[in-house]
Phi, psi and omega in degrees: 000326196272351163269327134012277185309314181290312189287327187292339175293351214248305182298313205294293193295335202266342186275304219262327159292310189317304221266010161284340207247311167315304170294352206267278235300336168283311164288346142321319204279136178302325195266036153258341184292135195294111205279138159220113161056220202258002180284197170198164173181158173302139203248148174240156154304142169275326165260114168303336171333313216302317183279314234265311217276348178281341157315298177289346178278295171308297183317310182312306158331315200271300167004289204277344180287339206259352183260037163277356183249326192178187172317163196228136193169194188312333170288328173278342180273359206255310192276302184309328171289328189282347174291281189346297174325279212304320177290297176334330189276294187292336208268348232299321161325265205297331178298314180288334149324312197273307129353283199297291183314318168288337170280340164301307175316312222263326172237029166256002166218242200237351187292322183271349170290308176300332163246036145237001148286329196289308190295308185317291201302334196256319155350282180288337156310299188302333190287335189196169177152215179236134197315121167322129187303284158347291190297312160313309180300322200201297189327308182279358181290329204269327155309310160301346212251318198262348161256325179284298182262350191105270189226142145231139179298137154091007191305336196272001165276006182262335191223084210298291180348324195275352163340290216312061180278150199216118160339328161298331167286316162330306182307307187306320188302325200289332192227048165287331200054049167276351157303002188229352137196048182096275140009109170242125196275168196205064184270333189287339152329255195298022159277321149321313161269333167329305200249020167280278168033279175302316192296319208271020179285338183309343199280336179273038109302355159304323173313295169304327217266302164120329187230196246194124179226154197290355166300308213292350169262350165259007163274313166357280160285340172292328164295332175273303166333318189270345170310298171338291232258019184325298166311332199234326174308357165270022174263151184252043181260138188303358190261333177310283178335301205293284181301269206305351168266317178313325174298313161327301188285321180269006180263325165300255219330310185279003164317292221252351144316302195297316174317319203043092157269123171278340199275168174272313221309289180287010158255343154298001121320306196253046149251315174296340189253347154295306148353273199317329203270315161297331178314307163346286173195139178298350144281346163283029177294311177333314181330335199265021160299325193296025200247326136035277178273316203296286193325303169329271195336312181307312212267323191306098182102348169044064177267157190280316181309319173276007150297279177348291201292346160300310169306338173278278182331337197246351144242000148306288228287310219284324176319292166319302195257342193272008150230036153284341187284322195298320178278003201278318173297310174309300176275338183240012197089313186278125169337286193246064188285141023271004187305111190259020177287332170259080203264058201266359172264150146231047166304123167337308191283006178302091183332111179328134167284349168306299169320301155311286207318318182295317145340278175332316206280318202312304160333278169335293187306312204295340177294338192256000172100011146221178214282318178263121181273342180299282161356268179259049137318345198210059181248147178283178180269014148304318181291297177307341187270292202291283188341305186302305187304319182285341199270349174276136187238159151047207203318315195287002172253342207283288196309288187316336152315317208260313177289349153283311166305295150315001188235331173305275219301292173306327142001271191304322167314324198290323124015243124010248203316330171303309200281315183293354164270311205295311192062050185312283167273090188323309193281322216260305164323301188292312155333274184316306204277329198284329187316148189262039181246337182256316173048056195243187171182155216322300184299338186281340177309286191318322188294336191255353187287002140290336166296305164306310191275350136320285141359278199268349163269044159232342170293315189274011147254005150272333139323295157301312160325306161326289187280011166242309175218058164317032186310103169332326187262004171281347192210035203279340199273353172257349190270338184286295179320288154019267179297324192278325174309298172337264165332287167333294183305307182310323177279350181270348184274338171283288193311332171305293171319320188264347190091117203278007161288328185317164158302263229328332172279295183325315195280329191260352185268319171302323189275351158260027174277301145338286169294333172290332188292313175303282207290006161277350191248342179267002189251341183282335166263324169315285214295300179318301170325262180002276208291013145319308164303265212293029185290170156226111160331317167332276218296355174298328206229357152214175194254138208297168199254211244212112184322162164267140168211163174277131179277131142258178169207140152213176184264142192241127171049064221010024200256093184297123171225152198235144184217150205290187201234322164248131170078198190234359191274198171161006176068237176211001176258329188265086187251133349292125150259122177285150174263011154224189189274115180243048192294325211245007155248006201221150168196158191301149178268011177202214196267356181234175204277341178277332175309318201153143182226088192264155181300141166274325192120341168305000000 
C-alpha cells in the first residue's frame, strides 16, 4: 500500500507537469484560444484533473516512442524526470500559483481530507486482491518484454497473445519501477481508478445543489464500476485502463454541457482522450463519434481560426495514434492485429494469417460464451445472443434490460428531434414544438446535441461489443452508461415538469438520495467484509506480486524460453516465455531472440 502510494505520487507529479506543459503550449496557439466576441485570451482547464490526464496521455506517447529504441526502465525515468525539472522551472510562477490556489480549495474545508482518504482507500485496493487470469497469461509478459527490451519484431510469434498490443502497457512499463529491485509494480490500473474516484467526489453536491444534473447518474455508475473493480484493479488488464477513461470523457463532456461551454478547446481535448481510449483497446473504436461536436464547432461558419485548430486537432490524433500502429507492425506485421482486412505488410516476422484469422474467430467465440471454436465459430446470432444472454446473472442483466428500454427511448428522441429540424410536416411540427412532455424547439436541439451524441456513441459501442467479444468485463462501461445517460435525461425532464420545488419532486428527490446513501453503506460493508478473508499485513506496506507457476523449458538458438507445465499462465519472472513448447515453430531472425521472432510455418 505504502508503494502504491510513492508511486502514484511520483505519476501525479511527472502527469501533471507534463501535462501542464503540453495544454500552456497548445492553448498559447491562437486558434486555440478561448474566443468571446473580438476579446481573445488563453483557455484554462475548469479542472486540474485535465494537466493529470493530458500528462498520461504524452507520458504514454513517450513510452511507446521510446520503447522503439530500447527498454523502457531507469534511462527513461531519468530523462522524464529531468523534463519534469526543466518545466517545473520554466512554468514555476504560474505552477507556484497554482499550487497555492489549489490548497486553499482543497483545505479550507473537508474537500482535501476527502481526497487523501480516497487515495488512502484506493491504495489499498491496488495493493492486493485478485490477479487478473490475463495479466498471468500475457499482461506481465508483455510488460516485461517493453521494461527489458522495449519493442522486438515478430514478438507475437513467440506468444500470439503479446500481439494484443494496448497502450497501458507501454505506460505500465514507465512507472513499474522494476530497476530498482526486480519487482514489477503494477500500479496504473488503480492509478485510473484514483482519479475516477476523484472525479466522482462532485456527486456530493446534489444535496447542496437540491436537484439531479445528468453527470450525476454516470458518477453513479461509475461508483458502481469501482465498486466491481475494487478487488481486481490490482492487475495492469487494459480493460480496467479502457472503462475508466471512457467514464472520464463522458462525465467531463456532460460537466460542461451543464456549464453551457461555449468554448471549442475542451471538447477537442476529450475527442482527443477518445483517440487515446482506442490505443487502449479496440473496442472503443465507436469512441471517435465523439469528434462529432469538435468538428461542427470548427467546420461551422468557415472561420480561419477554427480551420488552423481544426488541423491541429488532426494532428494531435495522428500524434496520439500512430505509435501504437507502429508498434502494432512491429510486433505482429499486422496494421490492427488480429484484424487481417487491413494487409498492407509483407514484413518477415508476420504472424500468419491462418492465425490471426483463427485468434479473432477465438476471440469472438470466447465473447460470446464458448470455449470450442471449431463448434461454435459460426453459430448464428439467434442461437448465440439468447445463450449469451441466459449466461448473465444479477445486476448485469438487469442493466442489458434497461440499456435495450434506452435505446428505444433514444430512437424515438432522435424522432422527435429529427422532425422538429427538418420540419418536413408544418401540423407534425406544431404538434411536436406544442408537447407539454418536452417542450423543445429547434434551439433546444443544439443544447441537447450533446446529450445525442453522447447518447448515441455509447449505444454504438454497445453494438460493437456485442458483435465483436461481448465479454461482460470488455463492455461493462457501456452496458453501465448506455441506460444512465438515457434514463438520466429523462428523469431530469420529469422533474423539470413537476417543478423541482414542488412536494411531490422535493419527496422522490429526497427518497432517492436516501436509497443512494443505503446502497453506498451495503457496498461499503459488503467490500469491508470481502476484503477480510484475503487481509494480509504485508500488503500495507508493498504490493502483492504477480502469480507463481510451474515451469518447464525449452531452447532456441541458445536462448531458454519457458512455459507452463499445466494450463497456460507463467507471470511475469520465468522470462522470456511461451505458453507450450514452440521450438520447432519459431526460430530468431539473428543469433538472440531481441533481434527478431520469426513463424518457421510448422
Amino acid at each position: 500500500m505504502l508503494t502504491v502510494e510513492l508511486i502514484w505520487i511520483y505519476v501525479l507529479i511527472t502527469t501533471y507537469l507534463v501535462g501542464y506543459a503540453v495544454i500552456k503550449v497548445i492553448t498559447s496557439l491562437d486558434c486555440m484560444h478561448l474566443q468571446k466576441g473580438k476579446n481573445s485570451k488563453q483557455y484554462v482547464p475548469h479542472y486540474q484533473e485535465s494537466y493529470i490526464y493530458a500528462g498520461i496521455i504524452a507520458n504514454t506517447i513517450y513510452a511507446q516512442l521510446f520503447s522503439l529504441a530500447g527498454g523502457v526502465g531507469l534511462v527513461a525515468n531519468l530523462l522524464l524526470a529531468t523534463v519534469c525539472i526543466f518545466i517545473a522551472i520554466y512554468y514555476r510562477q504560474e505552477l507556484f500559483a497554482g499550487a497555492l490556489n489549489m490548497w486553499r480549495v482543497l483545505f479550507s474545508g473537508r474537500n482535501g481530507v476527502y481526497y487523501i482518504l480516497i487515495m488512502l482507500i484506493m491504495a489499498y485496493g491496488a495493493s492486493h486482491g485478485i490477479m487478473h487470469y490475463d495479466s498471468d497469461l500475457y499482461h506481465a509478459q508483455a510488460i516485461h518484454w517493453i521494461e527489458d527490451y522495449g519493442i522486438v519484431r515478430g514478438l507475437g510469434n513467440l506468444h500470439v497473445r503479446l500481439a494484443y498490443n494496448s497502450s497501458a502497457f507501454p505506460l505500465s512499463a514507465l512507472y513499474s519501477m522494476s530497476f530498482i529491485s526486480g519487482k514489477s509494480y503494477h500500479v496504473m490500473s488503480g492509478f485510473f481508478a484514483l482519479l475516477l474516484a476523484w472525479q466522482c467526489l462532485d456527486l456530493k453536491n446534489v444535496v447542496r445543489r437540491g436537484h439531479f444534473i445528468l453527470s450525476d447518474f454516470a458518477r453513479i455508475m461509475a461508483i458502481y464500476y469501482l465498486f466491481t473493480i475494487f478487488d481486481d484493479m490490482v492487475a495492469p488488464a487494459s480493460d480496467y485502463f479502457l472503462s475508466t477513461i471512457v467514464f472520464y470523457i463522458i462525465i467531463h463532456w456532460l460537466d460542461m454541457n451543464v456549464r453551457h461551454e461555449h468554448s471549442y478547446v475542451p471538447y477537442i481535448f476529450l475527442a482527443l482522450a477518445g483517440v487515446y481510449a482506442i490505443t487502449i483497446k479496440l473496442s472503443a473504436a465507436p469512441m471517435i463519434i465523439l469528434a462529432i461536436i469538435p468538428i461542427y464547432k470548427l467546420l461551422h461558419g468557415k472561420n480561419a481560426a477554427k480551420i488552423k485548430a481544426f488541423w491541429v486537432s488532426v494532428l494531435l490524433a495522428f500524434i496520439i495514434s500512430v505509435p501504437y500502429f507502429i508498434r502494432n507492425v512491429i510486433i505482429s506485421g499486422w496494421l490492427i492485429y488480429p484484424v487481417t482486412i487491413f494487409d498492407f505488410f509483407t514484413a518477415s516476422w508476420k504472424i500468419p494469417r491462418g492465425v490471426a484469422e483463427y485468434d479473432a474467430k477465438e476471440i469472438k467465440t470466447f465473447g460470446r460464451g464458448y470455449t470450442d471454436v471449431a463448434a461454435y465459430g459460426d453459430v448464428p446470432f439467434k442461437e448465440w445472443v439468447v445463450n449469451w444472454f441466459n449466461s448473465i446473472h444479477g445486476l448485469n442483466k438487469i442493466m442489458l434490460v434497461l440499456d435495450i428500454v434506452a435505446i428505444i427511448l433514444y430512437l424515438a428522441c432522435l424522432i422527435y428531434f429529427a422532425a422538429v429540424a427538418v420540419g418536413a410536416n408544418s401540423k407534425l411540427k406544431n404538434k411536436l414544438q406544442d408537447s407539454k412532455i418536452f417542450m423543445l424547439s429547434q434551439r433546444s436541439m443544439v443544447r441537447n446535441a450533446d446529450f445525442l451524441t453522447l447518447g448515441g456513441t455509447m449505444i454504438l459501442c454497445l453494438i460493437f461489443w456485442l458483435f465483436s467479444a461481448p465479454l461482460i468485463r470488455y463492455g461493462e462501461v457501456y452496458v453501465c452508461l448506455t441506460f444512465a445517460i438515457v434514463f438520466g435525461r429523462f428523469l431530469i425532464l420529469a422533474f423539470n415538469k413537476f417543478g423541482n420545488d414542488k412536494k411531490p419532486a422535493v419527496y422522490a428527490f429526497r427518497a432517492m438520495i436516501a436509497i443512494l446513501a443505503l446502497w453506498l453503506v451495503y457496498k461499503c460493508g459488503y467490500l469491508i467484509m470481502d476484503d477480510i478473508k484475503r487481509f494480509n499485513p504485508l500488503y500495507i506496506a508493498d504490493q502483492q506480486d504477480y502469480g507463481e507457476y510451474a515451469v518447464e523449458s525449452f531452447d532456441v538458438q541458445g536462448t531458454t524460453i519457458y512455459y507452463p507445465v499445466e494450463g497456460d499462465r507463467v507471470g511475469y519472472y520465468p522470462f522470456p516465455a511461451a505458453t507450450n513448447n514452440i521450438s520447432d515453430k519459431i526460430a530468431f531472425m539473428g543469433s538472440k531472440i531481441e533481434e527478431g521472432i520469426i513463424s518457421t510455418g510448422k
